[in-house]
PDBQT receptor file of N, H, CA, C and O in Angstrom, charges set to zero:
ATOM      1  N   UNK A   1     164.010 122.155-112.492  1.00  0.00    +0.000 N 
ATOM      2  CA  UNK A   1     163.432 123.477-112.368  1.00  0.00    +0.000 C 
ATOM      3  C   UNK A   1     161.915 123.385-112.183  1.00  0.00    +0.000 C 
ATOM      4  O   UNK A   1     161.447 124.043-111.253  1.00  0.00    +0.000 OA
ATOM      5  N   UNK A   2     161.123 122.697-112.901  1.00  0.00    +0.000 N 
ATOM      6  H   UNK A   2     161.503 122.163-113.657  1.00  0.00    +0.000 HD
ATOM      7  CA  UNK A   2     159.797 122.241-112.515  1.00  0.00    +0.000 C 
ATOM      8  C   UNK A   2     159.429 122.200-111.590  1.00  0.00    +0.000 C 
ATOM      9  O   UNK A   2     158.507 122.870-111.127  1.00  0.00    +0.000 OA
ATOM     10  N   UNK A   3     160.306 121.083-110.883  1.00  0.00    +0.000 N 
ATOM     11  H   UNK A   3     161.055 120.538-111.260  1.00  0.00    +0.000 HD
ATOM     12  CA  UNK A   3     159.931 120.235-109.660  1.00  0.00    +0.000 C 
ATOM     13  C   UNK A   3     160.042 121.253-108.492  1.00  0.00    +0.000 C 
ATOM     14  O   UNK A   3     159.384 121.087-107.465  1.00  0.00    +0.000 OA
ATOM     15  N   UNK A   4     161.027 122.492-108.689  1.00  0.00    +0.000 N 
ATOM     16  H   UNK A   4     161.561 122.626-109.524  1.00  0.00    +0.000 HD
ATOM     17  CA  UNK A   4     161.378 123.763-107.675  1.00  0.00    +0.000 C 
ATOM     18  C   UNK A   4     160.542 124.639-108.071  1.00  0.00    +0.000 C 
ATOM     19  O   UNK A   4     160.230 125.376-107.136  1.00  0.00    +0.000 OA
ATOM     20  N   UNK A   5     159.952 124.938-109.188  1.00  0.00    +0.000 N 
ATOM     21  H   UNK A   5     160.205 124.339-109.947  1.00  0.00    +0.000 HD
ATOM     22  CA  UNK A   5     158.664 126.045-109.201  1.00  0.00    +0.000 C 
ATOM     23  C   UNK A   5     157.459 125.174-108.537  1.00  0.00    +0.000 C 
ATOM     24  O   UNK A   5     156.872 125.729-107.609  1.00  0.00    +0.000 OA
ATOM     25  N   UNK A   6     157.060 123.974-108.880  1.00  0.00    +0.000 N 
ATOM     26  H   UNK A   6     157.537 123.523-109.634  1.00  0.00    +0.000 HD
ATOM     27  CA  UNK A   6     155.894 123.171-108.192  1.00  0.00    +0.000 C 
ATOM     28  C   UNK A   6     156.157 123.504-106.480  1.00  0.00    +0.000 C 
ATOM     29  O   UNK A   6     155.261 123.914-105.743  1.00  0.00    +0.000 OA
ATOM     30  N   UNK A   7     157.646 123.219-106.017  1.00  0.00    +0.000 N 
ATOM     31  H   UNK A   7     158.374 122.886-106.616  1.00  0.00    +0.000 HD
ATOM     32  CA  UNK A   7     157.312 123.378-104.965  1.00  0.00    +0.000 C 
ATOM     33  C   UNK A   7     157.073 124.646-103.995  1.00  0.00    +0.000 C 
ATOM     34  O   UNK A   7     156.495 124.479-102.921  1.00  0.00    +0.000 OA
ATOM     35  N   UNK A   8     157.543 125.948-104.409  1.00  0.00    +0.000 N 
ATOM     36  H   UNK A   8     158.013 126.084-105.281  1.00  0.00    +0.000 HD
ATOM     37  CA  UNK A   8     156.998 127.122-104.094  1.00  0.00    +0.000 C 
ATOM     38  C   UNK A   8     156.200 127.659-104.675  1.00  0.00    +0.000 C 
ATOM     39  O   UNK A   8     156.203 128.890-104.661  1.00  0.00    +0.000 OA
ATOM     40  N   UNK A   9     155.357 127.051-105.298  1.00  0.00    +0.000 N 
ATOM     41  H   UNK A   9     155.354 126.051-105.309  1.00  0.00    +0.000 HD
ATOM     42  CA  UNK A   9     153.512 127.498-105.577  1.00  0.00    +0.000 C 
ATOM     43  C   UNK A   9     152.955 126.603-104.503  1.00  0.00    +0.000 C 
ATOM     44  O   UNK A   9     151.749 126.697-104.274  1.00  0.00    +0.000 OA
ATOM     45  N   UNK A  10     153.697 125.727-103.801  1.00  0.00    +0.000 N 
ATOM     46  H   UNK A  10     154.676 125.651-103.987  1.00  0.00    +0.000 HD
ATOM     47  CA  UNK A  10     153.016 124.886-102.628  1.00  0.00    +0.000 C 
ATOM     48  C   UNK A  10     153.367 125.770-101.325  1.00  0.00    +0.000 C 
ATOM     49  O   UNK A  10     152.347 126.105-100.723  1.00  0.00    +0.000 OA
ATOM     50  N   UNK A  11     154.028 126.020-101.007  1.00  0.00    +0.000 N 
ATOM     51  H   UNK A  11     154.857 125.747-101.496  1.00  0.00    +0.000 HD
ATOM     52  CA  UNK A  11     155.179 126.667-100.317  1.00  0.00    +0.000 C 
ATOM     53  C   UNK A  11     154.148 127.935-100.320  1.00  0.00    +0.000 C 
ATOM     54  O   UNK A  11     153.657 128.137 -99.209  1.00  0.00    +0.000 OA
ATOM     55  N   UNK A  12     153.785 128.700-101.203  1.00  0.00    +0.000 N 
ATOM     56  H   UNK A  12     154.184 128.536-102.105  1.00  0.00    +0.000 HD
ATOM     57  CA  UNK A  12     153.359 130.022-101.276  1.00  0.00    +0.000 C 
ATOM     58  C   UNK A  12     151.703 129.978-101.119  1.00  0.00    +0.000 C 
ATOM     59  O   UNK A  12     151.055 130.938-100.703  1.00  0.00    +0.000 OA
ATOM     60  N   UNK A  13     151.289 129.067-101.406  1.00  0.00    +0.000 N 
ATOM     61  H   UNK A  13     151.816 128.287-101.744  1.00  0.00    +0.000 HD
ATOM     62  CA  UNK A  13     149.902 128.671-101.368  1.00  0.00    +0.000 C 
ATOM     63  C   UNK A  13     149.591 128.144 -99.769  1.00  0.00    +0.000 C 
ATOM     64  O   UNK A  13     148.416 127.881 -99.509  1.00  0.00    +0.000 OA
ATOM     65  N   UNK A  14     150.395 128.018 -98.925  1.00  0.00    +0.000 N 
ATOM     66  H   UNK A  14     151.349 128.231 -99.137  1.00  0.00    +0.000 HD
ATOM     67  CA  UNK A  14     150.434 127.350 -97.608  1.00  0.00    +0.000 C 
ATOM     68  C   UNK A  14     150.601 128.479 -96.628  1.00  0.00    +0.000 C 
ATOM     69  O   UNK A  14     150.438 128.359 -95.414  1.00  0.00    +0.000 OA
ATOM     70  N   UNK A  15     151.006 129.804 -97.375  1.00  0.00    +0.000 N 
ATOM     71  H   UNK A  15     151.139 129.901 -98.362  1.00  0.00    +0.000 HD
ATOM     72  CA  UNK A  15     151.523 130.834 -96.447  1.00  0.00    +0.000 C 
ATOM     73  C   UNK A  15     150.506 130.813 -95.842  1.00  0.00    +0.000 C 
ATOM     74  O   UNK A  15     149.555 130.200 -96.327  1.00  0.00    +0.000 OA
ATOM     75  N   UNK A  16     150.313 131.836 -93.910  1.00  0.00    +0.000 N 
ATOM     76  H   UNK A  16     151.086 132.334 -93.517  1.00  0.00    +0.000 HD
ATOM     77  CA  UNK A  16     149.289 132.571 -94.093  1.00  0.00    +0.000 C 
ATOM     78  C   UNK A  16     149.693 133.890 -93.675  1.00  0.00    +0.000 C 
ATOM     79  O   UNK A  16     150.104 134.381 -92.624  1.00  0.00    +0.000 OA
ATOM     80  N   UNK A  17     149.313 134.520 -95.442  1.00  0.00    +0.000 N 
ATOM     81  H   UNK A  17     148.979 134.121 -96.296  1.00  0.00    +0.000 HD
ATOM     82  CA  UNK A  17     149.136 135.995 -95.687  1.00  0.00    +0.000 C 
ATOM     83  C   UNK A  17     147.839 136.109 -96.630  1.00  0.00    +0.000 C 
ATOM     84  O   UNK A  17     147.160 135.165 -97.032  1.00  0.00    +0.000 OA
ATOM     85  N   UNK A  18     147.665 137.353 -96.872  1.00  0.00    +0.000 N 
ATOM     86  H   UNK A  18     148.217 138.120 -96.546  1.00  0.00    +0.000 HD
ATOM     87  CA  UNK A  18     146.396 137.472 -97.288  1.00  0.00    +0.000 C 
ATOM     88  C   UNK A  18     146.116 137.015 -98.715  1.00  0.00    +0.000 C 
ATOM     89  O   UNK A  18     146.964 136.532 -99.465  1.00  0.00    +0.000 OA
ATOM     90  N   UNK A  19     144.997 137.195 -98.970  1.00  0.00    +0.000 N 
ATOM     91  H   UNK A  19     144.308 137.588 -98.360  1.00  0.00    +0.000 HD
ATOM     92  CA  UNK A  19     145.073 136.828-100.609  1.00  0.00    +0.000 C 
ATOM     93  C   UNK A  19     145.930 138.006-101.464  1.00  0.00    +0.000 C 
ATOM     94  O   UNK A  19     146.692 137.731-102.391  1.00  0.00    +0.000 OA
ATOM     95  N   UNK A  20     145.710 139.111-101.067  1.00  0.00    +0.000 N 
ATOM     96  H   UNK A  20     145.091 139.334-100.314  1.00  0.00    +0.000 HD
ATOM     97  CA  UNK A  20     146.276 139.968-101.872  1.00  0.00    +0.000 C 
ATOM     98  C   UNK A  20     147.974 139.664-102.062  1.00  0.00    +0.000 C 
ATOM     99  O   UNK A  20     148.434 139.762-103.200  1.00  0.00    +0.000 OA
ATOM    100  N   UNK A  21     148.814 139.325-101.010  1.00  0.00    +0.000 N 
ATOM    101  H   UNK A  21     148.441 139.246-100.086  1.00  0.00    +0.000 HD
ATOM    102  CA  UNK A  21     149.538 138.984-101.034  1.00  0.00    +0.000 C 
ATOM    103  C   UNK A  21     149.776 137.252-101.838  1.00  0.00    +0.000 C 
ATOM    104  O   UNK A  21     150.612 137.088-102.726  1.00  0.00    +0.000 OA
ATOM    105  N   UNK A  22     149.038 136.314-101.408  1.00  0.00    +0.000 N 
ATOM    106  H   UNK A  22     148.358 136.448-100.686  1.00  0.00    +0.000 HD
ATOM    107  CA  UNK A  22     149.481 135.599-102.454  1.00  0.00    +0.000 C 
ATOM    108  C   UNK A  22     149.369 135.233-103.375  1.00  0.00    +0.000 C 
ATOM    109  O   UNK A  22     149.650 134.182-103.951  1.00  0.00    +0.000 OA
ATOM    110  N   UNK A  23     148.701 136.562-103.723  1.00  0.00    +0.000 N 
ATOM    111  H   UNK A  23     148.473 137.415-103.256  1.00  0.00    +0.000 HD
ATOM    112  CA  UNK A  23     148.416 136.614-105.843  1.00  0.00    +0.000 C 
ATOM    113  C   UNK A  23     150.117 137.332-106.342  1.00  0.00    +0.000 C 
ATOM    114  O   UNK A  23     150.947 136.905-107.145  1.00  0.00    +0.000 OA
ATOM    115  N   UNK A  24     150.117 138.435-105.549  1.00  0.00    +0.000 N 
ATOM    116  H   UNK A  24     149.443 138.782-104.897  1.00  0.00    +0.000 HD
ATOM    117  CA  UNK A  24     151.472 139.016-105.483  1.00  0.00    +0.000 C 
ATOM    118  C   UNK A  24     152.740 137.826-105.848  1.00  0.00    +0.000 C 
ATOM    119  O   UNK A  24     153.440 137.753-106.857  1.00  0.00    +0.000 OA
ATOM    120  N   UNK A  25     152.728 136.991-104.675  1.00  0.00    +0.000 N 
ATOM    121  H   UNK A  25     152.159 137.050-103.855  1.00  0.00    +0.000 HD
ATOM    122  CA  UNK A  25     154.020 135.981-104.643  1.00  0.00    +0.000 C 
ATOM    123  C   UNK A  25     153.407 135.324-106.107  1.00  0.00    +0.000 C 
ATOM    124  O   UNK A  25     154.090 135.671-107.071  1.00  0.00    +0.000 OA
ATOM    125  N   UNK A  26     152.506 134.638-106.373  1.00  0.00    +0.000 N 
ATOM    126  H   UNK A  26     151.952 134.356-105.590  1.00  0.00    +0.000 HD
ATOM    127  CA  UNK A  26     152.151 133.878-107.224  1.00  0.00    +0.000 C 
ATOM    128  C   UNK A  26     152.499 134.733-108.987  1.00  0.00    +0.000 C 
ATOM    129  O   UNK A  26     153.038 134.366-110.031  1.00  0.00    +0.000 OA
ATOM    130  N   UNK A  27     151.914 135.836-108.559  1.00  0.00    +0.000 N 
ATOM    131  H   UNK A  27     151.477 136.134-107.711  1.00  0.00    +0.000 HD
ATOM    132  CA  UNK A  27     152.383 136.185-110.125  1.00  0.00    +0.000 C 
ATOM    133  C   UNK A  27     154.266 136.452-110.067  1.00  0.00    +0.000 C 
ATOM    134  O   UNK A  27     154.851 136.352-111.145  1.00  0.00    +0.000 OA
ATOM    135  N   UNK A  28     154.893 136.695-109.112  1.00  0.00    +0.000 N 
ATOM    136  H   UNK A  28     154.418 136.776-108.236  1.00  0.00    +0.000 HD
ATOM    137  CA  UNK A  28     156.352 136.362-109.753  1.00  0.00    +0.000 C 
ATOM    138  C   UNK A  28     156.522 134.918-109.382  1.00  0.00    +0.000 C 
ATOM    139  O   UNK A  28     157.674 134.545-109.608  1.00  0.00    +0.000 OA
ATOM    140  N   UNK A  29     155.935 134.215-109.008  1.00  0.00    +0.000 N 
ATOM    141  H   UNK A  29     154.999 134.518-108.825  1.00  0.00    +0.000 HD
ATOM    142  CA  UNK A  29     156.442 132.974-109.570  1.00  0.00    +0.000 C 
ATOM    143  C   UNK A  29     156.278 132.246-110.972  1.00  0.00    +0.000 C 
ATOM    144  O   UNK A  29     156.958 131.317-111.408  1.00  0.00    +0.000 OA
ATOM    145  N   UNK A  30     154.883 133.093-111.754  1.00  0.00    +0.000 N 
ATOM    146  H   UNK A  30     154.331 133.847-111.400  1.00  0.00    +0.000 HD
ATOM    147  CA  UNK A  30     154.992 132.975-112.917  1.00  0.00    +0.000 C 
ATOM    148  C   UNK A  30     155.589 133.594-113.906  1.00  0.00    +0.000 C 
ATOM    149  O   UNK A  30     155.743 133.233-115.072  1.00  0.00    +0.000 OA
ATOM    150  N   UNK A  31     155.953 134.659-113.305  1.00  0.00    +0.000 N 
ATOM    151  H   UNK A  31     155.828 134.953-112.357  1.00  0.00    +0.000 HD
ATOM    152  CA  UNK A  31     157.386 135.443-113.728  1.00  0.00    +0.000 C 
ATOM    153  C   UNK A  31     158.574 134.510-114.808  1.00  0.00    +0.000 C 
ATOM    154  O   UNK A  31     158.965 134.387-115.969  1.00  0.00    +0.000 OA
ATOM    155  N   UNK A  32     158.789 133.899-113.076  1.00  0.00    +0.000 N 
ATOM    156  H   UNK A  32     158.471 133.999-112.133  1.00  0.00    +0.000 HD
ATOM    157  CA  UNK A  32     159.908 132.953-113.385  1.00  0.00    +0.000 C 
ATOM    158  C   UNK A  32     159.882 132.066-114.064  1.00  0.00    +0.000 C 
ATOM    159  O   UNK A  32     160.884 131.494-114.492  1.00  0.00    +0.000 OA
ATOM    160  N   UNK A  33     158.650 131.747-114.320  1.00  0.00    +0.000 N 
ATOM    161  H   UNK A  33     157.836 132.211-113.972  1.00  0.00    +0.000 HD
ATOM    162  CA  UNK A  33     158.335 129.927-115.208  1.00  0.00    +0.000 C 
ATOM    163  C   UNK A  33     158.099 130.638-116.771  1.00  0.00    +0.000 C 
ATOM    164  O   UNK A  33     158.097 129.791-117.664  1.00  0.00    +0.000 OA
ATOM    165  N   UNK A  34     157.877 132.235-117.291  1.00  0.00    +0.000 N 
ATOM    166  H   UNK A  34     157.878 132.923-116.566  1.00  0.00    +0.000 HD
ATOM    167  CA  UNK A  34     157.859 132.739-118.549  1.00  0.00    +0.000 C 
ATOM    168  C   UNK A  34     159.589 132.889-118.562  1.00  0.00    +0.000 C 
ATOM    169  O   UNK A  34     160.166 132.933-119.648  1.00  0.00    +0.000 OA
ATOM    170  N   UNK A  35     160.191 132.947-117.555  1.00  0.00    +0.000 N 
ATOM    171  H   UNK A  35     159.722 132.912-116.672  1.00  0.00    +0.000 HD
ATOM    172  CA  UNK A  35     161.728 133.539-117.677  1.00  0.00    +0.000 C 
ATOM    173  C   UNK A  35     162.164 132.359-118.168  1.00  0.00    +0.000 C 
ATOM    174  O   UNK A  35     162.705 132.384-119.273  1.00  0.00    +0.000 OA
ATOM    175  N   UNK A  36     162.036 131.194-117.523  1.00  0.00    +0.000 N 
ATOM    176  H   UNK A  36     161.596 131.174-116.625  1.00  0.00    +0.000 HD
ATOM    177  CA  UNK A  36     162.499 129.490-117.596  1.00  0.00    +0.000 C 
ATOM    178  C   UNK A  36     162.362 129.605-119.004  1.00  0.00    +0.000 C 
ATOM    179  O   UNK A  36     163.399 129.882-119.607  1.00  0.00    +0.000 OA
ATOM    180  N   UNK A  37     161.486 129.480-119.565  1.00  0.00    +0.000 N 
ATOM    181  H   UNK A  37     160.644 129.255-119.075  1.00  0.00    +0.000 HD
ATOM    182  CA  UNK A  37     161.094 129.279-121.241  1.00  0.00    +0.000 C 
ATOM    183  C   UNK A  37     162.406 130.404-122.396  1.00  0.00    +0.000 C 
ATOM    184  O   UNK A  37     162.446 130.085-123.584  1.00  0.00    +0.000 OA
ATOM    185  N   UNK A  38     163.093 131.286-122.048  1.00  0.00    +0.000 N 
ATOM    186  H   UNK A  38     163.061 131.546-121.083  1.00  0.00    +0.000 HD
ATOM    187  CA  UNK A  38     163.936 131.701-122.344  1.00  0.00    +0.000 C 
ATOM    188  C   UNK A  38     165.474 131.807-122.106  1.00  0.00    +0.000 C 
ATOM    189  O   UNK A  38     166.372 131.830-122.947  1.00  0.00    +0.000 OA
ATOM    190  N   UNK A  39     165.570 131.880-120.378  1.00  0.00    +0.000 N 
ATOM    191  H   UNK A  39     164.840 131.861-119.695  1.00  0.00    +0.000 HD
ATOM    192  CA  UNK A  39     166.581 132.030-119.641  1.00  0.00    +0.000 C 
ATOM    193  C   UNK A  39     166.720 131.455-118.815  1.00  0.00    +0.000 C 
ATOM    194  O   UNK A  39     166.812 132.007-117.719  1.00  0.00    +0.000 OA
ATOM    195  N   UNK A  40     166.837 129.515-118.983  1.00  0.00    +0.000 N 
ATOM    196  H   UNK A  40     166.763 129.066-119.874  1.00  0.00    +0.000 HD
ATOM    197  CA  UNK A  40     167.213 128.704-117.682  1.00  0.00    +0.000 C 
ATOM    198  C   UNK A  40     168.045 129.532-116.328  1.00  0.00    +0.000 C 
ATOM    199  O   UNK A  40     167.583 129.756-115.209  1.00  0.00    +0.000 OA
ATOM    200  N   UNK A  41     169.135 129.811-116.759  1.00  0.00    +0.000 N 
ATOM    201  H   UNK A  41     169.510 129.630-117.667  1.00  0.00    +0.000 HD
ATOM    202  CA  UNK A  41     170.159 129.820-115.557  1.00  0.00    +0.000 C 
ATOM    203  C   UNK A  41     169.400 131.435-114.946  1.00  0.00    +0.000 C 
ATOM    204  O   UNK A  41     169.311 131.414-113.718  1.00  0.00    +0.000 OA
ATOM    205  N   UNK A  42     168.803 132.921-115.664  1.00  0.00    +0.000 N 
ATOM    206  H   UNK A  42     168.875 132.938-116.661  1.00  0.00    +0.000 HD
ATOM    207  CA  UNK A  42     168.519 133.669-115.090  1.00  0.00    +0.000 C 
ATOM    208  C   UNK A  42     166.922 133.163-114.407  1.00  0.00    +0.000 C 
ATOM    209  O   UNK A  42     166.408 134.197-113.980  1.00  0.00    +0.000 OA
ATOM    210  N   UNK A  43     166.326 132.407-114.250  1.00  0.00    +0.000 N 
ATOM    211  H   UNK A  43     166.743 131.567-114.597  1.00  0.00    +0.000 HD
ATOM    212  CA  UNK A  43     165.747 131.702-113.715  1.00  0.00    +0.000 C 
ATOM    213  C   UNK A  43     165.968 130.978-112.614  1.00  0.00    +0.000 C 
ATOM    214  O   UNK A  43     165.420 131.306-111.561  1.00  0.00    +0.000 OA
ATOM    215  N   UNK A  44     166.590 130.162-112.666  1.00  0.00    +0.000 N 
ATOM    216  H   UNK A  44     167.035 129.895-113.521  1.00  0.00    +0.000 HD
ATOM    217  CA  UNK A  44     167.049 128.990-111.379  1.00  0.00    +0.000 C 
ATOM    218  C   UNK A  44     167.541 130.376-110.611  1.00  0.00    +0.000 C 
ATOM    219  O   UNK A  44     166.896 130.620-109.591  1.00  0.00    +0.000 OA
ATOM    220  N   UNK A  45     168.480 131.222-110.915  1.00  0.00    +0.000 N 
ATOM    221  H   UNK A  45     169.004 131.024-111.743  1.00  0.00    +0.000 HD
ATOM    222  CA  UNK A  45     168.917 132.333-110.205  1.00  0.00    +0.000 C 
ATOM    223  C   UNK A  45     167.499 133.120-109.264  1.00  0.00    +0.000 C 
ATOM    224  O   UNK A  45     167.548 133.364-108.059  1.00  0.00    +0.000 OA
ATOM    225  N   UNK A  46     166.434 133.378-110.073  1.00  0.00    +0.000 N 
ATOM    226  H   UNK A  46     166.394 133.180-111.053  1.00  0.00    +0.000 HD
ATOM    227  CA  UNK A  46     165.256 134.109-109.576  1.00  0.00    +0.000 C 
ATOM    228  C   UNK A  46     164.565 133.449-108.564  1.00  0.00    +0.000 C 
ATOM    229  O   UNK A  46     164.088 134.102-107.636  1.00  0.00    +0.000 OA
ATOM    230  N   UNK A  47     164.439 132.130-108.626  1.00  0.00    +0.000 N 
ATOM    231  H   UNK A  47     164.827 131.599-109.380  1.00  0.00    +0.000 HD
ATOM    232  CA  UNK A  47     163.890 131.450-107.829  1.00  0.00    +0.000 C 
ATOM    233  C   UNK A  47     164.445 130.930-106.793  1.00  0.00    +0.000 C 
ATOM    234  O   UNK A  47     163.812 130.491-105.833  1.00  0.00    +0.000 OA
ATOM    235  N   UNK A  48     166.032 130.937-106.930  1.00  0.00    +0.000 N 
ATOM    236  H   UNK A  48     166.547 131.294-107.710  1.00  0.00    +0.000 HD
ATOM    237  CA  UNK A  48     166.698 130.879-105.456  1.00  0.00    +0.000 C 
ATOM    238  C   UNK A  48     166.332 131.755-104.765  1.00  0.00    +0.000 C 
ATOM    239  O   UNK A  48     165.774 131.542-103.688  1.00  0.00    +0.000 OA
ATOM    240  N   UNK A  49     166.611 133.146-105.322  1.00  0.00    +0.000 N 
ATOM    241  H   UNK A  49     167.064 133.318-106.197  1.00  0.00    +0.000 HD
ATOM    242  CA  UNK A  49     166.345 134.401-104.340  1.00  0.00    +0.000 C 
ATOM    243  C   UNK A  49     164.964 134.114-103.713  1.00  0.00    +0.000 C 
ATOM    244  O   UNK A  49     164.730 134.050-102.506  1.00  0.00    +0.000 OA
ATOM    245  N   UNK A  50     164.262 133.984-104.526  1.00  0.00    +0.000 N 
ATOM    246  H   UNK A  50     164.453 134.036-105.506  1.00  0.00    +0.000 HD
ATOM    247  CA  UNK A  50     162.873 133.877-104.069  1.00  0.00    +0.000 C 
ATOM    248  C   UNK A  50     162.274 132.706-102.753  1.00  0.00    +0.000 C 
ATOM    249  O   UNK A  50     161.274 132.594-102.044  1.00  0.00    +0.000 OA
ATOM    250  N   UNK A  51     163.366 132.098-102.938  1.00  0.00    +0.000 N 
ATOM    251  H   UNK A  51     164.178 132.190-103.514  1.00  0.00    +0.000 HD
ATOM    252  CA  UNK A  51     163.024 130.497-101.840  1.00  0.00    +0.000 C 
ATOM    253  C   UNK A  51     163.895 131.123-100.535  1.00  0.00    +0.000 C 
ATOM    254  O   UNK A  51     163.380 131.239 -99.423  1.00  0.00    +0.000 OA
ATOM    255  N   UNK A  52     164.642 131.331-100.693  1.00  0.00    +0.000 N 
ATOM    256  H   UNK A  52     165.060 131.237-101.597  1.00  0.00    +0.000 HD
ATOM    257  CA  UNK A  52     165.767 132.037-100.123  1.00  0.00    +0.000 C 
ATOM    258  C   UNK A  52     164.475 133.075 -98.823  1.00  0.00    +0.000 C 
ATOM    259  O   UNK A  52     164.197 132.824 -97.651  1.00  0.00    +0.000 OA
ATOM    260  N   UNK A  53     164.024 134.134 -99.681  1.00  0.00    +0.000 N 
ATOM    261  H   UNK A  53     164.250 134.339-100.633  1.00  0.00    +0.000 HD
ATOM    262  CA  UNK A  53     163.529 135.273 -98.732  1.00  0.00    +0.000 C 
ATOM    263  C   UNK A  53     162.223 134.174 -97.978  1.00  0.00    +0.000 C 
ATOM    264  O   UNK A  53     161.860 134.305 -96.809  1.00  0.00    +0.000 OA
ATOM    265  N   UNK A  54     161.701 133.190 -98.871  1.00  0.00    +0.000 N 
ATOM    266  H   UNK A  54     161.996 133.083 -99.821  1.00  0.00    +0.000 HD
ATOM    267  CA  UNK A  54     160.599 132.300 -98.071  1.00  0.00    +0.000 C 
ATOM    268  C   UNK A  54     161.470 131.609 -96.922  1.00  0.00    +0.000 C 
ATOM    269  O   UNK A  54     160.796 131.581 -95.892  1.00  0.00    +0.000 OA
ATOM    270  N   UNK A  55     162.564 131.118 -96.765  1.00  0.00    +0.000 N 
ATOM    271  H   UNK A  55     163.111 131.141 -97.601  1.00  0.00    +0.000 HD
ATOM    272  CA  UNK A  55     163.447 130.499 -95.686  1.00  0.00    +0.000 C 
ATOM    273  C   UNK A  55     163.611 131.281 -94.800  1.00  0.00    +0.000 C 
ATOM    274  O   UNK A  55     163.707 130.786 -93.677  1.00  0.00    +0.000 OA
ATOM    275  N   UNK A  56     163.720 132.925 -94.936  1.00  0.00    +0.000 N 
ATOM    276  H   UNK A  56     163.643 133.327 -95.848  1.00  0.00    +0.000 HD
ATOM    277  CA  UNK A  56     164.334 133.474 -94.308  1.00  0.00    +0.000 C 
ATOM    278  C   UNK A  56     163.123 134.152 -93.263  1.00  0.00    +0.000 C 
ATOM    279  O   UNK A  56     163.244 134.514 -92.093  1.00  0.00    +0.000 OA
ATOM    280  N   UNK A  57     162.021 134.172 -94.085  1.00  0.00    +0.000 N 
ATOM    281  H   UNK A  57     161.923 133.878 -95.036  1.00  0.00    +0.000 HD
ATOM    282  CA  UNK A  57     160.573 134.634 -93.402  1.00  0.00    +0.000 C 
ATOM    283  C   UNK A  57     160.203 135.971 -93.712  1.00  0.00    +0.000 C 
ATOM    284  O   UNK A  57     159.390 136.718 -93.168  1.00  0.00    +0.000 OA
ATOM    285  N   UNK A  58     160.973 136.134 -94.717  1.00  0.00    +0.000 N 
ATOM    286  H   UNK A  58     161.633 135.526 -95.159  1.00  0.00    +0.000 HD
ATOM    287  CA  UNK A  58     160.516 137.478 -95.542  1.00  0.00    +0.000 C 
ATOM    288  C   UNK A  58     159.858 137.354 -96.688  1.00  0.00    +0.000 C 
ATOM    289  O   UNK A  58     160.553 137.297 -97.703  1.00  0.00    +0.000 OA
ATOM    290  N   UNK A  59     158.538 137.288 -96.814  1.00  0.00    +0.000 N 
ATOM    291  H   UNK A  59     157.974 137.334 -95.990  1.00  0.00    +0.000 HD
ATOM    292  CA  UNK A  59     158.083 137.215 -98.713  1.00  0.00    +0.000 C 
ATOM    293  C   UNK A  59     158.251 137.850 -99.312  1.00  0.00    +0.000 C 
ATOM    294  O   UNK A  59     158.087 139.006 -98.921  1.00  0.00    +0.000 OA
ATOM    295  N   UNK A  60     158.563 137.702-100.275  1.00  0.00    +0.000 N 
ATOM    296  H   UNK A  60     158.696 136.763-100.593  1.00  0.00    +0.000 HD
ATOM    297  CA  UNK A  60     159.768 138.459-101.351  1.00  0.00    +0.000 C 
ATOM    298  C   UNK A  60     158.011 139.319-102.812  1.00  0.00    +0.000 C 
ATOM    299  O   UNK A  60     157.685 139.213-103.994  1.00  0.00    +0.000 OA
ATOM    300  N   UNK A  61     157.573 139.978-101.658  1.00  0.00    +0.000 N 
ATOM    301  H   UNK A  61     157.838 140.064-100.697  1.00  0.00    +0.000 HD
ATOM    302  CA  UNK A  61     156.838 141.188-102.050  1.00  0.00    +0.000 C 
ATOM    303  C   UNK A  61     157.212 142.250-102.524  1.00  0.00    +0.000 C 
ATOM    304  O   UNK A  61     157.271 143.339-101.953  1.00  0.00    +0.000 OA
ATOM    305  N   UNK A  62     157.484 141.988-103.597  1.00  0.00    +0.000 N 
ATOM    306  H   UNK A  62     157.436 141.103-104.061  1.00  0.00    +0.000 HD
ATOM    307  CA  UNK A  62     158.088 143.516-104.842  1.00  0.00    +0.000 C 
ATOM    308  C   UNK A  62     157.256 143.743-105.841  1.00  0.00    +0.000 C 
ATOM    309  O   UNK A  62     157.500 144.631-106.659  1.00  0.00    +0.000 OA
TER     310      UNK A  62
């Protein structure tokens, strides 16, 4: 799980969108790493979705 949050803070840090946007992506990716510390599996779940909309070329801006 580490090694998959390390790599979409790389992943998200490489975009190019604006900063505003990748404070956006960046704070739910820390979302997910406070979720990890409670809820492995609803985690690994969050961050699929989340890699998922980066594959797909949608940033997962909510």
């Amino acid at each position: 799980m580490a090694e998959r949050l390390k790599q979409a803070h790389a992943r998200v840090s490489a975009l190019n969108v604006s900063t505003d946007a990748k404070t956006a992506l960046t704070r739910q990716l820390l979302i997910v790493t406070e979720t990890a510390k409670r809820d492995l599996p609803g985690a690994a779940r969050r961050l699929s979705r989340f890699v998922q909309d980066l594959d797909a070329g949608r940033p997962p801006l909510r």
